[in-house]
Phi, psi and omega in degrees: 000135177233141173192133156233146185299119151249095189256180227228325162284143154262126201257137187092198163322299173301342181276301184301295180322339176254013172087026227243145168254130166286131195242332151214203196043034186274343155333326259210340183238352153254002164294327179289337163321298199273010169246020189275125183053045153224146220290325192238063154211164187199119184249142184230129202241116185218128212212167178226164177193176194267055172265180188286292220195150190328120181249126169228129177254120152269111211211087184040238191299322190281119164275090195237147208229143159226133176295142168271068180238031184076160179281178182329292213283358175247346178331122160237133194294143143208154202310321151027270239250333180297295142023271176309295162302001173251352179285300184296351149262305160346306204252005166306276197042063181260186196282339197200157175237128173225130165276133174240135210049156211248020227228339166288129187293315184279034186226319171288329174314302205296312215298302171309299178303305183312340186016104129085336220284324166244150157305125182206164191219168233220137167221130210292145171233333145203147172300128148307328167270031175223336120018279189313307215285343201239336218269003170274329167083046165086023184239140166286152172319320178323300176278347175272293184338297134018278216250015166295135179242202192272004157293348196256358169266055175229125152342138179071301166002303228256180195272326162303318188270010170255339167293307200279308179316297161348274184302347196274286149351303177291326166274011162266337178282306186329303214281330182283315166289016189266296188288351165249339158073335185261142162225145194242088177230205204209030183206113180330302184331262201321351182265357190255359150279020152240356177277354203269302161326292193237082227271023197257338201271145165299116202223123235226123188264131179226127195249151176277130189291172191249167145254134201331325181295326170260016168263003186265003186207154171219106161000129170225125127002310184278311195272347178320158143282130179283110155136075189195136182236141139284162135177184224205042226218326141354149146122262162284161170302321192331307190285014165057035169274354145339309168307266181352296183313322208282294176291337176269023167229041159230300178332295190283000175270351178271344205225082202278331181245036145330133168209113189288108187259148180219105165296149184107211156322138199238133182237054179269179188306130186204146173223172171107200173308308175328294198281003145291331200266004185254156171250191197298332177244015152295308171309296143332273212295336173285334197275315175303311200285332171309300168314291130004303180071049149295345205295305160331341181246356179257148177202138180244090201272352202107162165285149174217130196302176196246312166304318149333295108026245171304340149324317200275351165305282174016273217259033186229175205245301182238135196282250055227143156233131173239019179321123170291355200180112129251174195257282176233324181080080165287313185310297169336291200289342182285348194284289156328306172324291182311347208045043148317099165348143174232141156207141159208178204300173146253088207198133157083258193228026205280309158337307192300322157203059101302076201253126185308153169031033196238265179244027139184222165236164194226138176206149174291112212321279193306349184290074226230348177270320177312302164317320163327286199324315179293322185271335158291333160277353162264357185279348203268341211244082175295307235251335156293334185282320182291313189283329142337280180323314192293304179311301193297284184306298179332316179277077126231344182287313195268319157320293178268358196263273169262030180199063188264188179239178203306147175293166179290325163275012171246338153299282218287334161313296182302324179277310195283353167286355191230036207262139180321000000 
């Protein structure tokens, strides 16, 4: 079977060879991980970017091609651009097509040069129409205006104008599940924002692998540092550290050695030329840790490697996710895995295993005092933290082990004995 992969990144061999650390899309290298040196699949994994001239790395069954056709975020469809993806299956020619994600123009490019001719499939990584609809996480116009600098009046640039890509996305996800028809995800939630729409499409449940590393280590209590919040909560208003912030300043009149650690987007304190380079809502966020008197309690780590990573599970005492809309939260389940205390928003498809006061807490994304609350009966509770942890590794045991759902290659079987 040959198929190909249309992605957004660079993944693998090729991300390792250009040095490049993943910061997301690890789903996506370890899916790729388990079709790797097997005899009867051959994958050709293919993304654009702004090079001279067409690049392809050969790494045993795998293949990766990068278009010399501009980067994602400036990708425009045009007969071209079309062109190019009807050229590159011709010479491809494969058995199945699978796009991760649904939200990109050059994955619709690809989708148009194919016009019905091979089978393919769309496999959801977020809705996109539920993104838009989300993706300020609650800020008024007001306060983004407010907290603007001269970077968010640069085209594209400002939070309005990232709201707006979105929706712009969102009629490009619509065009792609329309021309590809098989969708391939692993939650009710998300199948019940397209089906309704689309009441034709194929819906095929596949759970996204972990990577080996965070099942190599486990959460302890005793060894944790106490009083220490994880989160992954950074980067946009979507991902609710706005929210966060809001609770880690209740946290801290009860709990004076809080200490918040955030991998990722780094919004600390910066002057010169660095602090030109933050936007309206870096901005926003530095004026709360100001305000707060927060600075002292924020650690800002950096990207971190999925070993890194599952370290800093290790040594931190509680997990948060404060996301306005997730799809599944990988972060979220690698946490669990490690058996991290967890507590998160109640939002996308996260409920389905995450169970309130079961194997950790559930809250209403805006609701930050409840969250306060919540992160404070586990710094008070060792034996609530234990019984999290045990719970949280039981459900990621009973996910991938024993209830796992279909492999990708047993979908790609099934579509092709079936095509739309």
């Amino acid at each position: 079977m040959k198929i190909l992969w249309i992605v957004n990144i660079y993944i693998g061999k090729l991300a390792e060879q250009k040095g490049l650390i993943a910061t997301s899309g690890k789903w996506m290298e370890a899916e790729l991980q388990k079709l790797y040196n097997k005899d009867d699949i051959q994958v050709t994994v293919c993304t654009t970017a702004a090079a001279p001239e067409k690049e392809c790395l050969q790494d045993g069954n795998i293949r990766y091609v990068v278009l010399p056709t501009g980067p994602v975020h400036k990708y425009r469809v045009t007969d071209a651009a079309v062109a190019v993806w009807r050229e590159l299956l011709d010479e491809e020619q494969p058995d199945i097509i699978q796009l991760w994600g649904t939200e990109y123009p050059h994955g619709l490019a690809a989708i148009r040069a194919n016009a019905g001719r091979i089978p393919a499939c769309v496999y959801i990584q977020g809705v996109i129409s539920s993104i838009a609809l989300y993706y300020r996480g609650q800020l008024r116009d007001k306060v983004l205006r407010q907290n603007q600098t001269w970077l968010d009046f640069l085209p594209g640039r400002s939070v309005f104008a990232a709201e707006k890509r979105f929706e712009k996305q969102a009629v490009i996800e619509q065009e792609i599940l329309r021309e590809c028809g098989h969708v391939v995800l692993e939650n009710q939630w998300s199948q019940d924002q397209y089906s309704a729409d689309n009441p034709n499409l194929r819906f095929y449940y596949h759970r996204l692998p972990l990577k080996e590393e965070f099942g190599a280590l486990t959460w302890s209590e005793e060894r944790c540092q106490k009083h220490t919040i994880l989160s992954i909560a950074s980067g946009y208003p979507l991902k609710g550290f706005h929210i966060l912030l809001q609770a880690l300043s209740v946290v801290v009149k009860d709990f004076p050695d809080v200490r918040l650690v955030v991998p990722g987007a780094s919004f600390s304190e910066v002057s010169g030329m660095a602090s030109m380079k933050q936007g309206g809502y870096g901005r926003y966020i530095r004026r709360m840790i100001r305000e707060y008197g927060l600075s002292s309690h924020i650690q800002f780590v950096g990207p971190q490697s999925s070993a890194e990573l599952a370290r800093l599970m290790c040594d931190s005492h509680v997990f948060v996710t404060a996301s306005a809309v997730e799809n599944h939260c990988s972060t979220l389940r690698e946490a669990m895995t490690v058996g991290m205390p967890c507590i998160s928003s109640y939002v996308g498809g996260i409920p389905e295993y995450l169970h309130h006061k079961v194997n950790g807490f559930l809250y209403r994304y805006e609701d930050y005092r409840s969250l306060a609350a919540r992160i404070m009966d586990l710094f008070r509770a060792p034996s609530l933290c234990r019984e999290f942890s045990q719970a949280a590794r039981h459900t990621m045991e009973q996910m991938y082990r024993e209830e796992p759902l279909s492999s990708l290659q047993n979908i790609y079987t099934q579509i092709l004995k079936e095509p739309v």
